[in-house]
C-alpha positions in Angstrom: -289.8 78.4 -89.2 -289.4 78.8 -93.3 -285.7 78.7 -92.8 -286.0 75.5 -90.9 -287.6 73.6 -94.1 -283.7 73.7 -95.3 -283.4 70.7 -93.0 -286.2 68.9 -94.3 -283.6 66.5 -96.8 -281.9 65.4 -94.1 -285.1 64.3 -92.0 -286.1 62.9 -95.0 -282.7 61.3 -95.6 -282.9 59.7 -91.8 -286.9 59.4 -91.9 -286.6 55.4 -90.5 -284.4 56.4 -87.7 -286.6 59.8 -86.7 -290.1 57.4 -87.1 -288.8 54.5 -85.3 -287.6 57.2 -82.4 -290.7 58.7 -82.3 -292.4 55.5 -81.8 -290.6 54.9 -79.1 -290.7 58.0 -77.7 -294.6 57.9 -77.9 -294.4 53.8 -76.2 -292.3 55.3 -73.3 -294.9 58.2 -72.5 -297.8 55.7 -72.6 -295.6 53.3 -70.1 -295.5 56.5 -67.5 -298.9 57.1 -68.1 -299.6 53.6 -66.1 -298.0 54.9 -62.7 -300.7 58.0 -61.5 -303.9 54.9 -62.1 -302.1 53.0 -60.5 -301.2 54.8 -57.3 -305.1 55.8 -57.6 -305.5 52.2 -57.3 -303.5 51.2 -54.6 -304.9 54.2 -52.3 -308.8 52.5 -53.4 -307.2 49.4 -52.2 -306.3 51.1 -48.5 -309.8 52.8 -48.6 -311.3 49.4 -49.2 -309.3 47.8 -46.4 -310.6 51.0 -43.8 -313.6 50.1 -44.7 -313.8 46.8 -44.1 -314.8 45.8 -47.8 -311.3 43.6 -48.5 -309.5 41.3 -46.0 -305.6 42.6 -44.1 -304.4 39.6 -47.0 -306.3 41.1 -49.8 -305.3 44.4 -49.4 -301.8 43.4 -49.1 -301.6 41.3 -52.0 -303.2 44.0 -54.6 -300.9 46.6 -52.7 -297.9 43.9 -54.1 -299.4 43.5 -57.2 -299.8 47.3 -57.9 -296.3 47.9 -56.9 -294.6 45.6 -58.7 -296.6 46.9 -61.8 -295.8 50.5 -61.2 -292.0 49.5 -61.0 -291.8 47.7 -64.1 -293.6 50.2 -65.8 -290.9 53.0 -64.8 -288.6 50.3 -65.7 -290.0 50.0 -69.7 -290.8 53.6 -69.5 -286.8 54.2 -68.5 -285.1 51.7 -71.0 -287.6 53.3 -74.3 -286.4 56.8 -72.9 -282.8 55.4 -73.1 -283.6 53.7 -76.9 -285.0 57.1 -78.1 -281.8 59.3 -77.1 -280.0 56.7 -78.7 -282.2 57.3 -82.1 -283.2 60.9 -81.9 -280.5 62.4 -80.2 -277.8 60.5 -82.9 -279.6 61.6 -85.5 -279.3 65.2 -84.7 -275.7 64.7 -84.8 -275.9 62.8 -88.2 -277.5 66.3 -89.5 -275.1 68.3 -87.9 -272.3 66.3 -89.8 -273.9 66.7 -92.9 -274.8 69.9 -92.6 -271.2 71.3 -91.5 -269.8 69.1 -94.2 -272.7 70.8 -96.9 -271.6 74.3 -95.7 -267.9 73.4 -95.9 -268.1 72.3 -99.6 -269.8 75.7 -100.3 -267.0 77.6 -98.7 -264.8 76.1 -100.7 -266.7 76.2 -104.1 -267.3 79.8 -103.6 -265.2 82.8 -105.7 -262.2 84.8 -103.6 -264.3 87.6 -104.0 -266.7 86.2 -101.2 -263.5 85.7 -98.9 -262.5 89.5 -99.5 -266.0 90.7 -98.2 -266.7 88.0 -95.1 -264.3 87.9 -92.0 -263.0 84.6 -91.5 -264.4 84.5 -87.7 -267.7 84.8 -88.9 -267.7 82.0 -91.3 -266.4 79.9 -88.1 -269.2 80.8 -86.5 -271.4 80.1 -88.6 -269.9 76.4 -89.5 -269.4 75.8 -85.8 -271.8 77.5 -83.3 -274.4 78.0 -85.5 -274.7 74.7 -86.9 -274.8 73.5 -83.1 -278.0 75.9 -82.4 -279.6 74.2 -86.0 -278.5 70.8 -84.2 -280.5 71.4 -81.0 -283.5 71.7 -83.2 -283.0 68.2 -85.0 -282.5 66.3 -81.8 -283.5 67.6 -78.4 -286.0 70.1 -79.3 -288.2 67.3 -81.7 -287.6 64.2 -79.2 -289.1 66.7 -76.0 -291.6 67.9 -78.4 -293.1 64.7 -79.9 -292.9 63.6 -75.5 -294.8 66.8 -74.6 -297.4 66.2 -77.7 -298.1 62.6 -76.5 -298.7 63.4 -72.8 -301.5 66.0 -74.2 -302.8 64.1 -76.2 -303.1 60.9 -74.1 -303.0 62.7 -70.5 -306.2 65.5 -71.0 -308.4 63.2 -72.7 -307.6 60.6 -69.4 -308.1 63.5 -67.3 -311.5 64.5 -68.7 -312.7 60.7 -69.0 -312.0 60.4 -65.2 -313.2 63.6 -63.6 -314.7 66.4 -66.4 -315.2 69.0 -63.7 -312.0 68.8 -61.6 -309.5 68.1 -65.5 -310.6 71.5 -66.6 -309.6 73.7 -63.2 -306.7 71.7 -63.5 -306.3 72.5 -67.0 -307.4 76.2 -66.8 -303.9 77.7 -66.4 -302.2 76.1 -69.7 -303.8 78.5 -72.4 -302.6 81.6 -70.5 -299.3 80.5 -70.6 -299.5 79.3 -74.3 -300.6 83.1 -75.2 -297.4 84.3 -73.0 -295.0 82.1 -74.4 -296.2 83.0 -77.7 -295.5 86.9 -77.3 -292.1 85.9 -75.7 -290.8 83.7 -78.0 -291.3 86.8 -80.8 -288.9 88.3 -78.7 -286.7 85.9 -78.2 -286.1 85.4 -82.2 -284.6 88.7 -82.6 -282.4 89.1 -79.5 -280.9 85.3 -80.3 -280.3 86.8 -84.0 -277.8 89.3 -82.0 -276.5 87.2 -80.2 -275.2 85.0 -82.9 -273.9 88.1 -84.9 -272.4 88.9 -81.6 -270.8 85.5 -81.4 -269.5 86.0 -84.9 -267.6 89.5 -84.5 -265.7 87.8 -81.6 -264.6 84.8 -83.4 -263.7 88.0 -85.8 -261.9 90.1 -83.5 -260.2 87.1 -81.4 -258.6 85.4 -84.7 -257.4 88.6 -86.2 -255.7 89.3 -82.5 -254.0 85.8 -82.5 -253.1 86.0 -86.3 -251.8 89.3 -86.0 -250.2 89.3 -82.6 -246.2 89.8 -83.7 -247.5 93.3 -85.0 -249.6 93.5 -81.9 -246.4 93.2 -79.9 -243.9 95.0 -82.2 -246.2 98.2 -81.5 -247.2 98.0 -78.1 -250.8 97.4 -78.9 -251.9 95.1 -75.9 -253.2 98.2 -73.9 -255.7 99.0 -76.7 -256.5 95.0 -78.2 -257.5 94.6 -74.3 -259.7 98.0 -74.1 -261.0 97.0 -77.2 -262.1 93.3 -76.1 -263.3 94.5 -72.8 -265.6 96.9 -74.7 -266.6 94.0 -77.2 -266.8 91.8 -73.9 -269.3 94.1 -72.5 -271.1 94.6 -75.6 -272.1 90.6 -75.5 -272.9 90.8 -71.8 -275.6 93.4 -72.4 -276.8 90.9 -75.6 -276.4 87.9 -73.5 -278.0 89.7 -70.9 -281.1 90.3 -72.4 -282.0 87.1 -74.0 -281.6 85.7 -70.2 -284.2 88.2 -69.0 -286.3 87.0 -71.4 -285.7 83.5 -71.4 -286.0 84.0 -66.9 -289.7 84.1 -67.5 -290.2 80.5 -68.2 -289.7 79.0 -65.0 -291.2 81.6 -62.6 -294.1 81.3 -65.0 -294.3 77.5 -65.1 -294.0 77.3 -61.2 -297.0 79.7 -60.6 -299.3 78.2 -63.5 -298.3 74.5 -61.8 -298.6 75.6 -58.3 -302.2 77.2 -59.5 -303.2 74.0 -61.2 -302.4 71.7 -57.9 -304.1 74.2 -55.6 -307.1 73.5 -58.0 -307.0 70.0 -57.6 -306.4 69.8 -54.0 -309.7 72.7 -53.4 -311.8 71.5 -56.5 -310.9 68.0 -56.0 -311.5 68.0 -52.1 -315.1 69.5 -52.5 -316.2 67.1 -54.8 -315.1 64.2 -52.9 -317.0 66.1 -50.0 -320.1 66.3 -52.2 -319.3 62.5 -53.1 -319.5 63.5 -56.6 -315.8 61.5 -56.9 -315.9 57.9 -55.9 -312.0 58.2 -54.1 -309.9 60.2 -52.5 -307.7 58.5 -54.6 -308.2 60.6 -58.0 -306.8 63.7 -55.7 -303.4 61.9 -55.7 -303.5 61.0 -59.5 -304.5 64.3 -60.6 -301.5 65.7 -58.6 -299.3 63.2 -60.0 -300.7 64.1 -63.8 -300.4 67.9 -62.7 -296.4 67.1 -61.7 -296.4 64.7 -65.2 -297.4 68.3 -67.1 -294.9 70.8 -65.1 -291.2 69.5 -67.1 -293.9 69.3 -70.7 -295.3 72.5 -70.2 -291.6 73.8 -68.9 -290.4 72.5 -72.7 -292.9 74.7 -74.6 -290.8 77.6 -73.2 -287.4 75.5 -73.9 -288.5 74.1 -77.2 -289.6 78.0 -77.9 -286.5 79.2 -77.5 -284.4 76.6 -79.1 -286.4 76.5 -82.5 -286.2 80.4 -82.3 -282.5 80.2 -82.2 -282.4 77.2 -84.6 -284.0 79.6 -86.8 -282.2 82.9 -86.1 -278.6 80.3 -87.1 -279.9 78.8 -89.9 -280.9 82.0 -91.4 -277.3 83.0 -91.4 -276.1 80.3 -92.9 -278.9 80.2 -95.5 -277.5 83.5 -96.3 -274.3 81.7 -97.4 -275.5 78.9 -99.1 -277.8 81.3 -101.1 -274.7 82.6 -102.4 -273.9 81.1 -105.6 -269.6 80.9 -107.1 -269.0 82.7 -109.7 -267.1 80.2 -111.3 -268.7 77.3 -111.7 -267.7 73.6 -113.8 -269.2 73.5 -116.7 -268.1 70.4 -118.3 -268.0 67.1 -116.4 -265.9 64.7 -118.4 -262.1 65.8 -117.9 -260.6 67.6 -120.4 -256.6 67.1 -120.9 -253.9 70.6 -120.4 -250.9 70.5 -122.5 -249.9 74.0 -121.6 -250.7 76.5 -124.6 -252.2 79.8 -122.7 -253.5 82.7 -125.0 -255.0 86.0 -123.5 -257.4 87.9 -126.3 -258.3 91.3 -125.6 -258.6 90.6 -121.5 -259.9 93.2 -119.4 -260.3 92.4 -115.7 -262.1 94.6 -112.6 -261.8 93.5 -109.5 -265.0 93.6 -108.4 -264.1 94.6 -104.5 -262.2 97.2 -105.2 -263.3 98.2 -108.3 -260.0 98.6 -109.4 -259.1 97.4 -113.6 -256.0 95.3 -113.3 -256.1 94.3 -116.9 -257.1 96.4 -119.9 -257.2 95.1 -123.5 -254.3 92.6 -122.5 -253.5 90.2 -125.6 -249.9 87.9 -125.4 -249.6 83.9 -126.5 -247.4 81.2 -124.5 -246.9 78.2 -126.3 -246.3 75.0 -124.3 -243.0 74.1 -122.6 -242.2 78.1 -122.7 -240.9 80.0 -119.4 -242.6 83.5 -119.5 -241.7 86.1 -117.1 -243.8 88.9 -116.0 -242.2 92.0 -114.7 -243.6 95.4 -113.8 -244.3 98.0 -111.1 -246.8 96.7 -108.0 -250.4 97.2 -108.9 -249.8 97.0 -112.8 -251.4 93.3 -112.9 -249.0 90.7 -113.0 -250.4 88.5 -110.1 -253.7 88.8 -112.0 -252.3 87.0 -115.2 -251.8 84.1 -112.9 -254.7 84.0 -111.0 -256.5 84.3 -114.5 -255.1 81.8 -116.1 -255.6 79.1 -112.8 -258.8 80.4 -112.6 -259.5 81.9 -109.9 -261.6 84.8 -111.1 -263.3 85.5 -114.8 -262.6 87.6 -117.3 -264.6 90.6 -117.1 -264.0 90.6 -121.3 -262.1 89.2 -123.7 -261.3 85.5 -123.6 -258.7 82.8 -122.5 -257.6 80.1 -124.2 -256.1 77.3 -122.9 -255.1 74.8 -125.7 -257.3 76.6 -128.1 -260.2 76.4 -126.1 -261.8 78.8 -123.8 -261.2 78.6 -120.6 -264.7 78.4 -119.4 -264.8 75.0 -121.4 -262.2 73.1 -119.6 -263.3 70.7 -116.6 -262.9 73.1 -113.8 -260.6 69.6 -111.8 -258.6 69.0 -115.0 -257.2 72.5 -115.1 -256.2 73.1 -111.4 -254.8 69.7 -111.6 -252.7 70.5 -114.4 -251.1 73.8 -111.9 -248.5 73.9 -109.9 -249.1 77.7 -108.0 -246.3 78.9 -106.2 -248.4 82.2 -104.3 -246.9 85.6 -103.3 -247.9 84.8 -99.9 -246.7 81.1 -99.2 -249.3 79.4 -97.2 -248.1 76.7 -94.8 -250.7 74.3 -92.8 -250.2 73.5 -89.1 -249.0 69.9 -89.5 -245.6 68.4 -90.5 -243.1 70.1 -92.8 -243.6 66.4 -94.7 -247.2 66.8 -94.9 -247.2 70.6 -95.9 -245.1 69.7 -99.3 -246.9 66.6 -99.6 -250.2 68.4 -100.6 -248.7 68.7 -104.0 -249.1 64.9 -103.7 -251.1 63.0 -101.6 -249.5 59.7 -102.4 -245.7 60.8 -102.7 -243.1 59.2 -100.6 -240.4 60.3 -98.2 -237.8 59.9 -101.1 -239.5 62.2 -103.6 -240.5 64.7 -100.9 -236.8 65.2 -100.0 -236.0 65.3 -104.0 -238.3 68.4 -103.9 -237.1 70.0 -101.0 -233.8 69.5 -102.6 -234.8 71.0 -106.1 -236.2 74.1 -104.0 -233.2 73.9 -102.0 -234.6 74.0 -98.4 -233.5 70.4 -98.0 -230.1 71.9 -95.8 -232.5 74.4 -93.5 -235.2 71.3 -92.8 -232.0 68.9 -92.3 -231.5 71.4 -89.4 -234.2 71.1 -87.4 -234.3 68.7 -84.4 -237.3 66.9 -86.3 -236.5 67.4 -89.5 -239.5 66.9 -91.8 -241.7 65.7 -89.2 -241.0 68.9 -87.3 -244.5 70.4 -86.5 -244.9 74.3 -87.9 -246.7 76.8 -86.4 -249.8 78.3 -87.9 -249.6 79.7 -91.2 -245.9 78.2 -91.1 -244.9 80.5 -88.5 -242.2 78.5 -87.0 -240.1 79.2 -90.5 -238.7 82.3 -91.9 -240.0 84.1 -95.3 -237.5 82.5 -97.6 -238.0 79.0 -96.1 -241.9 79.2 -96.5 -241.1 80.6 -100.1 -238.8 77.7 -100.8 -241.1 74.5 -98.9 -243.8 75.9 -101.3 -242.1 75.2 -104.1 -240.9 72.1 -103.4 -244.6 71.3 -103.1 -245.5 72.4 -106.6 -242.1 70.8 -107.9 -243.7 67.7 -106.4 -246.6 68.0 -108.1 -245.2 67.4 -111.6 -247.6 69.6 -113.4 -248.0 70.8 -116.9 -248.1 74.5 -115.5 -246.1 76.4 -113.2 -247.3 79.7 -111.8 -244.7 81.3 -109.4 -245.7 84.5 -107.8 -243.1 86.4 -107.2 -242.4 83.3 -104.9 -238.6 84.0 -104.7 -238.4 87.6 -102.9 -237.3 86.4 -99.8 -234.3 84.4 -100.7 -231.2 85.8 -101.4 -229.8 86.1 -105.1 -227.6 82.9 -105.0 -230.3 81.1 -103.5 -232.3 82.6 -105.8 -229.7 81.8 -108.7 -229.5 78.0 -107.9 -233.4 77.7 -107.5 -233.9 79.1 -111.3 -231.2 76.5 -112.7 -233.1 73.7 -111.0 -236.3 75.3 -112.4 -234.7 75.6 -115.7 -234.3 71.7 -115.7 -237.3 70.7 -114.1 -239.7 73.2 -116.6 -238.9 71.2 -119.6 -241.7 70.9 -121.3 -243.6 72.4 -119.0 -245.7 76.1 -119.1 -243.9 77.9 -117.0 -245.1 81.7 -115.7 -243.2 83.8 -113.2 -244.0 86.9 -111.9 -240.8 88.8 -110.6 -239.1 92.2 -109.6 -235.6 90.7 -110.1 -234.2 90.7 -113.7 -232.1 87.8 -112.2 -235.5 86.0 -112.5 -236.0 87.1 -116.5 -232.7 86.4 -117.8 -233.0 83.0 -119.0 -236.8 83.0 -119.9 -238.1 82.3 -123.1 -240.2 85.8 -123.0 -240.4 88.7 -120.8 -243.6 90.5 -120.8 -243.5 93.7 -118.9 -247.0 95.4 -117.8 -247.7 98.8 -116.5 -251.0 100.0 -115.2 -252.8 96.6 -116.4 -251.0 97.2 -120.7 -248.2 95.3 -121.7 -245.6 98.3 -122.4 -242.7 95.5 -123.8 -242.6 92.1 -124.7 -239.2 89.9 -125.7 -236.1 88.0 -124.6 -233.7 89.4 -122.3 -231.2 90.6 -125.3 -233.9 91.9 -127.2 -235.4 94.0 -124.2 -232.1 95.1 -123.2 -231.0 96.4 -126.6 -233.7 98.9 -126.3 -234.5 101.9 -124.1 -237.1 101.2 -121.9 -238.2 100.0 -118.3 -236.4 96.8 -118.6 -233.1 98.1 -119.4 -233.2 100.3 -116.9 -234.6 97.7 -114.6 -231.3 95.9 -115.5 -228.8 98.4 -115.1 -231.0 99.7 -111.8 -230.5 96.2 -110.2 -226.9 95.2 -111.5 -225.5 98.3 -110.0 -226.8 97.1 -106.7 -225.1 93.6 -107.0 -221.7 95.4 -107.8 
């Protein structure tokens, strides 16, 4: 259970709820205790009446007397079993909140680099079904444990004060079925391990299907996505399949142990009443009822066995992930101001996935309030700039300034705050068109959200729809085309007002009067404002303060439009390449 002790905060953090539970978890055991003495007592009481010892009246009245205590004691017994579901059982789900929430903050702290080597249905899994297997542990599996652990404790010792002889036949089964539970919980642990990693590769396989299913359709894939799943389908039967043999034992196991125990009592307990070494008949019938009392605690040792190995087998894998430390990490906790100044000394960058250098010995300065454009050939680094200067990754050497000071010195909050990051891939949220360019702020109104949508002139398109801006989009923006999820993403950085704009080559999709209209606007709105753009279009370049142009991860030229374009090189032939075309 080591990777169980990763819970220990949060029983610590909820230790007055879990004590006050188990309190009353312990009261309501010792109320059901009260019923088998007392059914004891009442067939003494008949006995006694047989014999002529009490009076028709006597009998009667203790008979009345034991019932009514018998029913309020399953009444007490009933209403503390309610009140500790009510304090166990919730705080199970109090950890499971915290816990999903702790794992989803990690997720989100964590590098890209950790997002380009896990599959996105696997960390589902783990944040979801997982987390529900750790839950089980913190609720069910400690309130049935702490009821089990107080009927042995309280229910043997009765047993053996009452009748020594008959309590250990009756006994005698348990520690053979505490020696086979132990050898198949052992296997339990690993074949719920695969289970889970079974779980995970179809959250995998069914979330890539739906996310990819226009190319599924455009190429006639169903036959093989469905011969695929089926496999995969009859790959988790055979998984599920065998931790339900294992876990089939219990029962079959409990019922003969039980059904050996009561056959004790009734043979061992029936000869000694013979032999008048027990005073009545009556201890028969408590001992079966203590018997019965043990079959659901003994059942739970086989339950609580294979819920704590499955708690463990989940938390395992997602200890795995909250082992796993971000790269890049806040250094400084006071904010620190941007203004916009971006130097790049010596940079050299490898992405570590791939292995692949995107930068090499890359030097250039941007002062604040300048539009730089970055042009090259795909794969020669350009979208790396960006995500270097937000960021995202580290330098593998060299240094970044930002302001004059490094990079790694800047309140990791205070710099993304200060960006405005158009991406090559627009990324759209299932909710309202409204909402998606509201993330570039929280607190904007319906006026300034149009002004955006204006700016990135999309305003027309949403005006369109029968909902307008509380139309609902599809996942990943789905319901829109390219150039409109190019253009509501801009309006959401335009909305953010920041000091820096990265646009990733965020304007392929349009056409080039869209495209032309869009850069005036931008040409406005960047005053005094840092403004990088990565682009294939000269179109893009021609008003730009600087053009850098990078090949294979070098800067090959650097200038204005006139100046590159008075000399031979990739962007003048870039120019006359792509003004050709327009004619």
């Amino acid at each position: 259970m080591k990777e169980l002790k990763h819970l220990n905060k949060y029983f610590k953090k909820y230790w007055l709820k879990l004590l006050l539970g188990i309190f009353i978890t312990i009261v309501a055991r010792v109320f059901s205790l009260i019923m088998p003495s007392y059914v004891n007592k009442s067939i003494q009481a008949i006995e006694d009446f047989i014999s002529n010892t009490i009076s028709v009246s006597e009998a009667k009245g203790l008979l009345f007397e034991y019932i009514l205590i018998i029913i309020g004691a399953a009444l007490l017994s009933g209403l503390f079993t309610f009140l500790m579901r009510q304090t166990i059982i919730n705080v199970s789900r109090y950890i499971e909140y915290d816990l999903k929430n702790e794992v989803f903050d990690h997720y989100q702290f964590l590098n890209l680099n950790f997002y380009k080597k896990n599959r996105i249905g696997d960390l589902m899994n783990r944040i979801s079904e997982d987390i529900n297997q750790v839950r089980m542990y913190g609720g069910p599996a400690i309130m049935y444990g702490i009821q089990t652990i107080t009927l042995f404790v309280c229910l043997i010792p009765l047993m053996f004060i009452k009748a020594p002889t008959l309590a250990a036949y009756t006994l005698l089964p348990l520690p053979i079925l505490s020696v086979l539970i132990y050898q198949i919980s052992k296997i339990i642990h690993k074949r719920s391990t695969k289970v889970q990693e079974y779980l995970s590769t179809l959250s995998t396989f069914t979330q890539e299907s739906f996310s990819g299913v226009a190319v599924i359709k455009a190429y006639s894939l169903e036959p093989k996505i469905n011969t695929e799943l089926s496999d995969l389908a009859l790959e988790g039967k055979n998984t599920s399949m065998d931790l339900a043999k294992v876990n089939a034992w219990f029962f079959p196991l409990m019922i003969l142990l039980i059904g050996i125990s009561n056959i004790f009592v009734i043979y061992v307990g029936g000869k000694q009443y013979i032999n008048g070494e027990i005073a009545t008949i009556g201890i028969i019938a408590e001992f079966i009822l203590y018997v019965n009392m043990l079959t659901w605690p003994v059942a739970i040792v086989g339950w609580l066995t294979s819920i704590i190995q499955r708690a463990e087998a989940s938390q395992k894998r997602i200890n795995e992930f909250l082992n796993v430390q971000p790269t890049i990490k806040n250094e400084i906790e006071e904010a620190t101001p941007v203004t916009g100044n971006i130097t790049f000394k010596d940079v050299t960058f490898t992405y570590e996935d791939t292995e692949i250098t995107a930068l090499k010995n890359t030097s250039f300065n941007i002062k604040a309030g300048e539009t730089v454009v970055f042009l090259g050939k795909t794969g020669s680094g350009k979208s790396t700039v960006l995500d270097l200067v937000a960021r995202l990754y580290d330098v593998s050497s060299g240094e970044i300034l930002i302001d004059g000071v490094p990079i790694k010195e800047l309140n990791l909050n205070s710099l993304r705050s200060a960006i405005g990051a158009v991406p090559q891939d627009a990324f759209l949220f299932s909710d309202t068109i409204a909402n998606n360019i509201r993330f570039g702020d929280e607190n904007a109104s319906i006026e300034e959200i149009v002004s955006a949508a204006k700016k990135a002139v999309v305003h027309e398109n949403i005006e369109g729809f029968a909902k307008k801006y509380d139309t609902v989009l599809g996942e990943r923006g789905i319901t829109l085309s390219g150039g409109q999820k190019q253009r509501v993403s801009i309006a959401r950085a335009l909305l953010k007002n920041p000091k820096i704009y990265l646009f990733d080559d965020c304007l392929s999709a349009v056409d080039t009067e869209t495209e032309e209209e869009i850069l005036n606007n931008l040409k406005q709105l960047s005053q005094n404002r840092t403004t990088l753009i990565v682009s294939h279009r000269v179109s893009s370049a021609k008003n730009a303060d600087k053009i850098i142009v990078l090949e294979n991860g070098s800067i090959i030229q650097e200038g204005t439009h006139e100046e590159l374009n008075n000399v031979d090189g990739y962007y003048k032939e870039l120019y006359i390449d792509q003004l050709s075309e327009k004619e």
